[in-house]
N, CA, C and O atoms as a DFTB+ gen file, in Angstrom:
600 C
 N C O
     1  1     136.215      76.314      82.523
     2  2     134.880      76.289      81.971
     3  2     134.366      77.724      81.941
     4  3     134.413      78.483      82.910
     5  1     133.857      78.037      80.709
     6  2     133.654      79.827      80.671
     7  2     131.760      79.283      80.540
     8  3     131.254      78.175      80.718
     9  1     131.107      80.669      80.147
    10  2     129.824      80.916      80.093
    11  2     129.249      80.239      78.925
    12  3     128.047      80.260      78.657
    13  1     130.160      79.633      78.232
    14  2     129.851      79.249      76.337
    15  2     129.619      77.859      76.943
    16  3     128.522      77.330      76.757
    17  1     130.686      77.143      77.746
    18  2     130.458      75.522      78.348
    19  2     129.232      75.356      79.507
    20  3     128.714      74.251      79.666
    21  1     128.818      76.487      80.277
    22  2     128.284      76.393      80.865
    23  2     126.453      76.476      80.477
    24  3     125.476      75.980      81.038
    25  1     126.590      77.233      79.419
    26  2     125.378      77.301      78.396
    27  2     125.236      75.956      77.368
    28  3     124.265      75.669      76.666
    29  1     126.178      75.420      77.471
    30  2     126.226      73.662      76.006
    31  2     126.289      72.917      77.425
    32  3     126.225      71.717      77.157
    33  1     126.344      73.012      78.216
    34  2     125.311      71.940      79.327
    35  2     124.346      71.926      79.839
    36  3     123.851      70.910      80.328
    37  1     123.526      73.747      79.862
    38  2     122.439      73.882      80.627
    39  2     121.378      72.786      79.049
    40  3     120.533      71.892      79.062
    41  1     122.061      73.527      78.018
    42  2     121.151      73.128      76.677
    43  2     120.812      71.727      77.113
    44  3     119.704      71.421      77.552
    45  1     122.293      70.499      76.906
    46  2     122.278      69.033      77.053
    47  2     121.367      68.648      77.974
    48  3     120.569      67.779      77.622
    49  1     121.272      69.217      79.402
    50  2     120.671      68.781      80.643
    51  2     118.938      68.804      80.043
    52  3     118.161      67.849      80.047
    53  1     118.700      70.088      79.598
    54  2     117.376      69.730      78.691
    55  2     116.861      69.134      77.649
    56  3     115.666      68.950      77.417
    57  1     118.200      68.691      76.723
    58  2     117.554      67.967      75.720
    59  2     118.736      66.682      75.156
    60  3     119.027      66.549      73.967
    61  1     119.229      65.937      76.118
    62  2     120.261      65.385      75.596
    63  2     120.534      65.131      74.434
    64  3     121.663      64.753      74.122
    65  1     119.113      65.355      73.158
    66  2     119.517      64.789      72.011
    67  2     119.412      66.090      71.037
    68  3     119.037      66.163      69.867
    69  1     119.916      67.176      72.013
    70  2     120.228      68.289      70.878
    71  2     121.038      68.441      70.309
    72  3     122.101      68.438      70.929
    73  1     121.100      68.642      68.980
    74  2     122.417      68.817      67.964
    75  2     123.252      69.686      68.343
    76  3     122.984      70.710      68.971
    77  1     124.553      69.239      67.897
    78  2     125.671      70.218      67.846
    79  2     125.267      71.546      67.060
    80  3     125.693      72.691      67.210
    81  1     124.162      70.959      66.037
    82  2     124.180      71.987      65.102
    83  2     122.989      73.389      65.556
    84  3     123.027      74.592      65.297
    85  1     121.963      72.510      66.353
    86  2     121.394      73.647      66.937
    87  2     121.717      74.460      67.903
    88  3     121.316      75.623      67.958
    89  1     122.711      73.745      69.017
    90  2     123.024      74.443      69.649
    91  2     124.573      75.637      69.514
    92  3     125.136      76.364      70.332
    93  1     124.794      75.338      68.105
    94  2     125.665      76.308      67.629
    95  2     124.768      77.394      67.026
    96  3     125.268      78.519      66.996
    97  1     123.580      77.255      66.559
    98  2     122.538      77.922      66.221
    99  2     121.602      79.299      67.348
   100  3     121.090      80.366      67.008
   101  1     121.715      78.640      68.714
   102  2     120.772      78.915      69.653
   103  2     122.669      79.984      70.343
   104  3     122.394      81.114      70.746
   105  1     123.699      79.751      70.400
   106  2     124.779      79.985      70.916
   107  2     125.413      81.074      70.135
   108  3     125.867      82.090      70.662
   109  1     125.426      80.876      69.105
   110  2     126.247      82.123      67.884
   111  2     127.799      81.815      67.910
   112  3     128.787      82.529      68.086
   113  1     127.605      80.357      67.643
   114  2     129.515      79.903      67.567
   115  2     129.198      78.779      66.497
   116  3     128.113      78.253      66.248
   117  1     130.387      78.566      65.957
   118  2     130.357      77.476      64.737
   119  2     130.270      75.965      65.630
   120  3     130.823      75.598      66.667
   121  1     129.292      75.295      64.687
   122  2     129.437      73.791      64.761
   123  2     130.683      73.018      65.359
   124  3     130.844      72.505      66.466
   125  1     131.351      73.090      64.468
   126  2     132.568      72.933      65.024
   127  2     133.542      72.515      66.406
   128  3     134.209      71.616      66.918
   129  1     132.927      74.287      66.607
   130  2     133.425      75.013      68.185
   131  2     132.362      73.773      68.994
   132  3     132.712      73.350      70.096
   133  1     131.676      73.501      68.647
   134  2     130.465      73.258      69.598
   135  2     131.023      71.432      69.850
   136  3     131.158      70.751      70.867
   137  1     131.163      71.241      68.861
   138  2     132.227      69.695      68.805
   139  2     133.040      69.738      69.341
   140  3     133.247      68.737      70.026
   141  1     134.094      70.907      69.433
   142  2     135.242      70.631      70.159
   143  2     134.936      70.672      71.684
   144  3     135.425      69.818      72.423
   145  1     134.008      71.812      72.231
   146  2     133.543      71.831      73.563
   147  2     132.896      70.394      73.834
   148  3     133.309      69.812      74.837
   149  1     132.037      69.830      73.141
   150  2     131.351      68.780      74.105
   151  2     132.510      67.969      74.301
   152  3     132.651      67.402      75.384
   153  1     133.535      67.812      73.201
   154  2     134.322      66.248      73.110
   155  2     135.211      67.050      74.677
   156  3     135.236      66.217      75.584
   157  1     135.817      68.284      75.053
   158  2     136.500      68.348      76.001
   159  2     135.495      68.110      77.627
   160  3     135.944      67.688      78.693
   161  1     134.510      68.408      77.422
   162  2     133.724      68.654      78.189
   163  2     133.376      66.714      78.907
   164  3     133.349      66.359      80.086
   165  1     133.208      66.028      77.886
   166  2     133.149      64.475      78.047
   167  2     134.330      64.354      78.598
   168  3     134.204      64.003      79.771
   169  1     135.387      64.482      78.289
   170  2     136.918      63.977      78.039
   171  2     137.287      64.361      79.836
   172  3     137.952      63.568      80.503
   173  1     136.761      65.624      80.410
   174  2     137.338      66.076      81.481
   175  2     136.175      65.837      82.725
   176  3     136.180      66.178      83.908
   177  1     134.843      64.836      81.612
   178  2     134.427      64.201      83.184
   179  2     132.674      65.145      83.804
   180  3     131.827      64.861      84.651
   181  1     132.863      66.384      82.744
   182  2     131.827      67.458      83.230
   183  2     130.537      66.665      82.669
   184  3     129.484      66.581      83.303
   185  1     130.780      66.035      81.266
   186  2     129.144      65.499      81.190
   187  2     130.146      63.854      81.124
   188  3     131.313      63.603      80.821
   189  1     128.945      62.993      81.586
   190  2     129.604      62.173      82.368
   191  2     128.487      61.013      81.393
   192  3     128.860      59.841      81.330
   193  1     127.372      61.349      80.791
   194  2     126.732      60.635      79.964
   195  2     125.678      60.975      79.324
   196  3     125.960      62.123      78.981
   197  1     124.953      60.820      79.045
   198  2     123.290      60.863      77.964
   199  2     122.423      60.042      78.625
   200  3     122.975      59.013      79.016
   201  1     120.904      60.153      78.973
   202  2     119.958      59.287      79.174
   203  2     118.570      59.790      78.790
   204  3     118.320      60.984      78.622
   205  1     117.911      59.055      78.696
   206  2     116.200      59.233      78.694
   207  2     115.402      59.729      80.255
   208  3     115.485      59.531      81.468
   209  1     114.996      60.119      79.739
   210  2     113.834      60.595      80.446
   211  2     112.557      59.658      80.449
   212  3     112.037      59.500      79.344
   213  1     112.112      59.167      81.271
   214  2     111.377      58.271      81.485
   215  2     110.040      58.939      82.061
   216  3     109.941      59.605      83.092
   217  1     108.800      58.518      80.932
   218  2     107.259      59.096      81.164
   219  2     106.671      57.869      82.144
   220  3     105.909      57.051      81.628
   221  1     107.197      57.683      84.243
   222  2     106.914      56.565      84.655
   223  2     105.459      56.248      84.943
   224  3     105.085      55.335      85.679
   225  1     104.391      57.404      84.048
   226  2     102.671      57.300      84.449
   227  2     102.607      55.988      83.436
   228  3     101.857      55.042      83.673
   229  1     103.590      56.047      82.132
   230  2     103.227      55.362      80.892
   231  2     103.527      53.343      81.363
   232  3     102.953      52.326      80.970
   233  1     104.427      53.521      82.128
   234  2     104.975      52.296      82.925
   235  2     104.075      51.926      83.811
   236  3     104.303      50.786      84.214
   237  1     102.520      52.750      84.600
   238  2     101.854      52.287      85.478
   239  2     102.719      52.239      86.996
   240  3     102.435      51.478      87.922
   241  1     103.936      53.337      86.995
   242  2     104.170      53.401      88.493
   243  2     104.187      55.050      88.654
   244  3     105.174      55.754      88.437
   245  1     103.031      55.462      89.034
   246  2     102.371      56.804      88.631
   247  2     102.699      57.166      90.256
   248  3     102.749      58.326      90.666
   249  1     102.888      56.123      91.002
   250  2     102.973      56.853      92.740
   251  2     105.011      57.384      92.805
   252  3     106.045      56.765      92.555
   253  1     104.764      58.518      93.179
   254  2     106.515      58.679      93.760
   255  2     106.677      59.495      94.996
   256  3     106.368      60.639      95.328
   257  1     107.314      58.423      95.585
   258  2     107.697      58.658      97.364
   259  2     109.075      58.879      97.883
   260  3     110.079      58.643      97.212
   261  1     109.091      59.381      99.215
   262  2     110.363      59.604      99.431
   263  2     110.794      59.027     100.515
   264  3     110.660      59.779     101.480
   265  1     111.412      57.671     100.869
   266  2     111.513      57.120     102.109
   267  2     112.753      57.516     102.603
   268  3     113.816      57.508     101.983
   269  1     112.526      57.924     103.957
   270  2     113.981      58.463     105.060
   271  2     114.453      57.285     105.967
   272  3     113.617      56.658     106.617
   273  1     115.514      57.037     106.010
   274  2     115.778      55.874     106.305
   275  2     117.064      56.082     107.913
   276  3     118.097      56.745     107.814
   277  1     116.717      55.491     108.985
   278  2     117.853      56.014     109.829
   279  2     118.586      54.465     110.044
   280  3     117.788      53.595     109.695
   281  1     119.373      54.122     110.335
   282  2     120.347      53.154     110.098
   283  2     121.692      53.514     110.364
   284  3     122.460      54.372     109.929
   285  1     121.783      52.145     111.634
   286  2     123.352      51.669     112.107
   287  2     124.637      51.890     110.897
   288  3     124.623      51.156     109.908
   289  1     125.488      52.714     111.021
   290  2     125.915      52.986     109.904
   291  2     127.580      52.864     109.732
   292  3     128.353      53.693     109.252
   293  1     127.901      51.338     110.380
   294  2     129.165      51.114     111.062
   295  2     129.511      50.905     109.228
   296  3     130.445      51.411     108.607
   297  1     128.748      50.273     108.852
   298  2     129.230      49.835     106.900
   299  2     128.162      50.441     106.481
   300  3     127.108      49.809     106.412
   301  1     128.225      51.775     106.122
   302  2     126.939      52.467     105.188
   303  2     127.440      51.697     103.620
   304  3     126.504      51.717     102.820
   305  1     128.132      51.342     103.318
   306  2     127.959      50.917     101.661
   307  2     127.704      49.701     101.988
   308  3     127.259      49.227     100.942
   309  1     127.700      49.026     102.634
   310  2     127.006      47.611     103.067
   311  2     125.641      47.380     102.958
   312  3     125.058      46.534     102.280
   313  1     125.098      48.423     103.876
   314  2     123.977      48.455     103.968
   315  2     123.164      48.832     102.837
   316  3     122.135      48.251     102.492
   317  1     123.675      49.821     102.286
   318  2     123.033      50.697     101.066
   319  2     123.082      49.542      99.738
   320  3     122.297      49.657      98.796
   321  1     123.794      48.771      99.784
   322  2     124.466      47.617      98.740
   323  2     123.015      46.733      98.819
   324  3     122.280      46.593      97.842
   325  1     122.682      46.040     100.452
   326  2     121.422      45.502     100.692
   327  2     120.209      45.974     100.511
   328  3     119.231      45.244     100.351
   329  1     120.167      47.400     100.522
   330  2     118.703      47.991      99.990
   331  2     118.628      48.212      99.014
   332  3     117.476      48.197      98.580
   333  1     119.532      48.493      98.213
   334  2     119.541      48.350      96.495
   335  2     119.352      47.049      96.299
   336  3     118.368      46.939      95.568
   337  1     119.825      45.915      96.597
   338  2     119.205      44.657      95.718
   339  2     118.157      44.234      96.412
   340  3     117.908      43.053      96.171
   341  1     117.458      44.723      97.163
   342  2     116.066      44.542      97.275
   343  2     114.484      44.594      96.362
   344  3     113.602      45.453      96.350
   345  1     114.587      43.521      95.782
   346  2     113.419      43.402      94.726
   347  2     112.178      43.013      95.342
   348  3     112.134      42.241      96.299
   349  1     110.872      43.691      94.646
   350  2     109.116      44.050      94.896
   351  2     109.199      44.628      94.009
   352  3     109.790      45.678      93.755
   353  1     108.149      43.487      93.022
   354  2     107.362      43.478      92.156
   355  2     106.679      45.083      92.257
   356  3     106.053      45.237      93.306
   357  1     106.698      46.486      91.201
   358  2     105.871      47.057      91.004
   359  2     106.617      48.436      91.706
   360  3     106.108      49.476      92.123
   361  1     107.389      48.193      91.677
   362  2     109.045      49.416      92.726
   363  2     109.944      49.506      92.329
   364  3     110.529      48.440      92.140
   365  1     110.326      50.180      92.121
   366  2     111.453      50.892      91.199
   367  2     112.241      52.141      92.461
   368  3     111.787      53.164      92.973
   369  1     113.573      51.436      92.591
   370  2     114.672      53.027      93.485
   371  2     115.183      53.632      92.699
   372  3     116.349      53.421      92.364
   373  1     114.560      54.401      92.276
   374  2     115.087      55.597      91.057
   375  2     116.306      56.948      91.946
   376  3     116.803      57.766      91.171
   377  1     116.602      57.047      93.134
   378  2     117.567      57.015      93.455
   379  2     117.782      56.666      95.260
   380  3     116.841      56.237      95.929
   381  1     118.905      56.886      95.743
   382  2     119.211      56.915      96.723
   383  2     120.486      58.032      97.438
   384  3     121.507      58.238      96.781
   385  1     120.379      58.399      98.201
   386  2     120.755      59.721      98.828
   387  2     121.915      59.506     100.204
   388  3     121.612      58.686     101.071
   389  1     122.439      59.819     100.251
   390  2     123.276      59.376     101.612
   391  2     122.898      61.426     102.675
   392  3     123.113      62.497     102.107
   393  1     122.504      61.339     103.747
   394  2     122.441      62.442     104.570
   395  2     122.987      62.605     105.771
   396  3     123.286      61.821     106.672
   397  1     123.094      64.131     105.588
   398  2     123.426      64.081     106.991
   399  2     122.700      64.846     107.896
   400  3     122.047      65.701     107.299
   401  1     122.553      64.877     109.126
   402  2     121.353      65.212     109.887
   403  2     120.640      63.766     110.817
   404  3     121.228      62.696     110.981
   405  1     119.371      64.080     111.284
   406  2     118.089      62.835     111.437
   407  2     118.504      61.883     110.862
   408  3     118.977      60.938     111.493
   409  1     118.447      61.890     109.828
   410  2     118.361      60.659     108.974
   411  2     119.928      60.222     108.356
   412  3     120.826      60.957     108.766
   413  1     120.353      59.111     107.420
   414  2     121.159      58.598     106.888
   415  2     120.986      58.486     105.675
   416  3     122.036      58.614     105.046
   417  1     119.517      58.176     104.672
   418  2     119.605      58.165     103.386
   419  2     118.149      58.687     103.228
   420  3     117.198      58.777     104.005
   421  1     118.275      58.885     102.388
   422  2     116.259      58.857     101.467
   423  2     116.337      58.407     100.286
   424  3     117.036      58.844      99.372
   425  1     115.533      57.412     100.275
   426  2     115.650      56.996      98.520
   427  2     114.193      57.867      98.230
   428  3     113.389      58.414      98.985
   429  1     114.300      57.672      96.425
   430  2     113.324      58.199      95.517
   431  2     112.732      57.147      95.595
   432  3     113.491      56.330      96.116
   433  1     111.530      56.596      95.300
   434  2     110.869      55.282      94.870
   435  2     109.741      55.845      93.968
   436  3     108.973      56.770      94.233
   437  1     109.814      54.983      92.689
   438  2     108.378      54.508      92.077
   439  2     107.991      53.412      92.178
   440  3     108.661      52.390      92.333
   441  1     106.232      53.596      92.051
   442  2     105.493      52.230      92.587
   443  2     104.075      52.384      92.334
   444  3     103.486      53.432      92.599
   445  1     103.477      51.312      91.802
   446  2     102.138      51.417      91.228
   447  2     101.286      51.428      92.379
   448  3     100.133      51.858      92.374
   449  1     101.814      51.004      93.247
   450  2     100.249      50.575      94.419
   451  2     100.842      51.200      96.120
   452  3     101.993      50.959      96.483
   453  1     100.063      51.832      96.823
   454  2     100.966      52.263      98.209
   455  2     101.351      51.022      98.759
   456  3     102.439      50.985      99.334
   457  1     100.468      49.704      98.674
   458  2     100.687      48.501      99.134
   459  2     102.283      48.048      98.538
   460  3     102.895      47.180      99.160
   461  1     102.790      48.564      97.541
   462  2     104.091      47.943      96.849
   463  2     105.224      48.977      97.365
   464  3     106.371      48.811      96.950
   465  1     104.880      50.265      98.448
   466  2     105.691      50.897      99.084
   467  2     106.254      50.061     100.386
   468  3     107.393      49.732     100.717
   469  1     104.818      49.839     101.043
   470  2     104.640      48.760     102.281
   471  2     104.888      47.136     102.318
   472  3     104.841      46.234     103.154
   473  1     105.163      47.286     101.002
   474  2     106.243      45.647     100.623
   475  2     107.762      46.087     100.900
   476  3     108.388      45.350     101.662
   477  1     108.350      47.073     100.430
   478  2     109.648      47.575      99.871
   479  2     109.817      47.800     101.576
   480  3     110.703      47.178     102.162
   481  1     108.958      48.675     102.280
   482  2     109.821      48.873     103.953
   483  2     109.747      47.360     104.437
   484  3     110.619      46.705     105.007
   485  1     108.551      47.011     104.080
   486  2     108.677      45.509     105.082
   487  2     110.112      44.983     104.883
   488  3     110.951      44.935     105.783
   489  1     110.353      44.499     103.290
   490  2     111.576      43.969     102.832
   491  2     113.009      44.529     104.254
   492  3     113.645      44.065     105.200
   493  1     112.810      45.804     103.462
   494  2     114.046      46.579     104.300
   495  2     114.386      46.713     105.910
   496  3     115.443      46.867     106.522
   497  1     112.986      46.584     106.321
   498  2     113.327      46.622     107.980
   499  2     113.782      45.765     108.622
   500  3     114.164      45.928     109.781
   501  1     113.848      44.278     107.760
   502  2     114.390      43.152     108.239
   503  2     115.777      43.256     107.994
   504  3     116.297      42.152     107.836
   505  1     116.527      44.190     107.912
   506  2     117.715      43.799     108.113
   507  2     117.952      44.785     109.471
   508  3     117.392      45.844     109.755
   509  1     118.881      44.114     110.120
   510  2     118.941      44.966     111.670
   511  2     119.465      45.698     111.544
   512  3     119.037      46.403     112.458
   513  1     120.668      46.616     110.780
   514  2     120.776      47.794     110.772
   515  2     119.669      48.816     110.263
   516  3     120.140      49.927     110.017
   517  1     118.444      48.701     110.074
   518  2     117.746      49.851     109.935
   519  2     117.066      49.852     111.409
   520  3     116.724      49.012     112.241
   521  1     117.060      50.938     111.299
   522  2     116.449      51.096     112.506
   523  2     114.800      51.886     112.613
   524  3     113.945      51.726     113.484
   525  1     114.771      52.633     111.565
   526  2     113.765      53.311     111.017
   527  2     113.489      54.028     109.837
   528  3     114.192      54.172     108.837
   529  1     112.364      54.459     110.095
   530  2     112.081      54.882     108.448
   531  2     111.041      55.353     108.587
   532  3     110.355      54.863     109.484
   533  1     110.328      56.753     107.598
   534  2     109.745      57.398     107.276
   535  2     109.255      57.855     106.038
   536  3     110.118      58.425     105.371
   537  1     108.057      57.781     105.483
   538  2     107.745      57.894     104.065
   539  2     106.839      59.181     104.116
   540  3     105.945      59.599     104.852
   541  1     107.692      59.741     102.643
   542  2     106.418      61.317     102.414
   543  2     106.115      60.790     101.014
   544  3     107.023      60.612     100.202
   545  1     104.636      60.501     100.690
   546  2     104.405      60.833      99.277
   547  2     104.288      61.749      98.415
   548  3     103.668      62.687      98.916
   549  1     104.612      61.966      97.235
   550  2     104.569      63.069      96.495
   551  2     103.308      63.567      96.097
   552  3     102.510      62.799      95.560
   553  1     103.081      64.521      96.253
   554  2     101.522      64.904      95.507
   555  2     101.549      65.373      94.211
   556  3     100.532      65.199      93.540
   557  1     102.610      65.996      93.656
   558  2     102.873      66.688      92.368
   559  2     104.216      67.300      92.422
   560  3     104.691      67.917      93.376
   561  1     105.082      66.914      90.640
   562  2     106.472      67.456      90.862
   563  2     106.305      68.916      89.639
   564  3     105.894      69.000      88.482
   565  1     106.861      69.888      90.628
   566  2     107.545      70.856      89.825
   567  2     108.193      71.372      89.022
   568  3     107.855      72.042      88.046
   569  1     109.899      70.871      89.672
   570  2     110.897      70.726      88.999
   571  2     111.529      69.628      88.773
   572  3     111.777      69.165      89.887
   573  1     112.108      68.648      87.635
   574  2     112.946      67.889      88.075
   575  2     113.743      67.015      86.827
   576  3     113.121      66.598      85.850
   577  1     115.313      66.792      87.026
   578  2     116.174      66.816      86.170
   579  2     115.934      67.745      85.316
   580  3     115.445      67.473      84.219
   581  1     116.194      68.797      85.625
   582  2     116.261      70.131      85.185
   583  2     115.252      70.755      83.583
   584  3     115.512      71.256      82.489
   585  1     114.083      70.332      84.342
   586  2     112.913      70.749      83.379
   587  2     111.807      70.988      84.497
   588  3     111.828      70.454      85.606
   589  1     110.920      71.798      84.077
   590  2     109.619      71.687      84.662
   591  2     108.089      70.673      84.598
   592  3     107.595      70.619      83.472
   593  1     107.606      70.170      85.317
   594  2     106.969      69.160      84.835
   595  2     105.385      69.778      84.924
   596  3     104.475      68.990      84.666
   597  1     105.041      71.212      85.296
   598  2     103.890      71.888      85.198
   599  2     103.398      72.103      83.855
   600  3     102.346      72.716      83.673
């Protein structure tokens, strides 16, 4: 991977639905070239897919938190398997984290109401491998999936 592949991903990461043709434009290499890089670039695993970007104020889950989670961790994909299919109305795990340190995971969460955070731990603490947990709410994001949100 040279500086030409590494520049036709910083582009993608910002605009997944940028053309081949602009970014042969913005790059100073033919169309073409720019086809053949993404198709190797897919092919060997480096971009791995395309998605949206999701405006989640427009969805009404305008709160985003970060719960730390410490947990018995004899089957961490066990466990992690059980807090992912944990459904509350109005919550969304937009991701989950495996750590190391204090803690064992932190998920991302969106959620319209703090009360629909304090559904989601209730849910989760009932299973006996957690053992604890800690929530920071977000006050405002900066950076994230590689754009600025200021």
């Amino acid at each position: 991977m040279d500086e030409v592949d590494l520049r036709i991903v910083q582009l993608l990461e910002e605009n997944g639905r940028i053309s081949h043709e602009e970014i042969s434009k913005l790059l100073h290499i033919s169309r073409p070239a720019v086809h053949q890089r993404v198709a190797k670039l897919e092919k060997n695993g480096v971009i791995k897919g395309y998605r949206g970007i999701i405006d989640w104020r427009k969805l009404e889950q305008r709160l985003k938190v970060l719960i730390f989670v410490k947990a018995r961790c004899q089957d961490f994909k066990e466990i992690t398997a059980k807090i992912m299919d944990v459904q509350v109305p109005n919550v969304t795990i937009i991701e989950c984290q495996r750590l190391a340190g204090e803690w064992c995971m932190m998920l991302k969460v969106r959620a319209t109401a703090p009360e629909d955070i304090t559904n989601l731990i209730d849910e989760m603490v009932q299973y006996e491998e957690i053992l604890e947990t800690s929530t920071t709410f977000i006050l405002s994001t900066i950076y994230e999936d590689g754009r600025k949100e200021i």
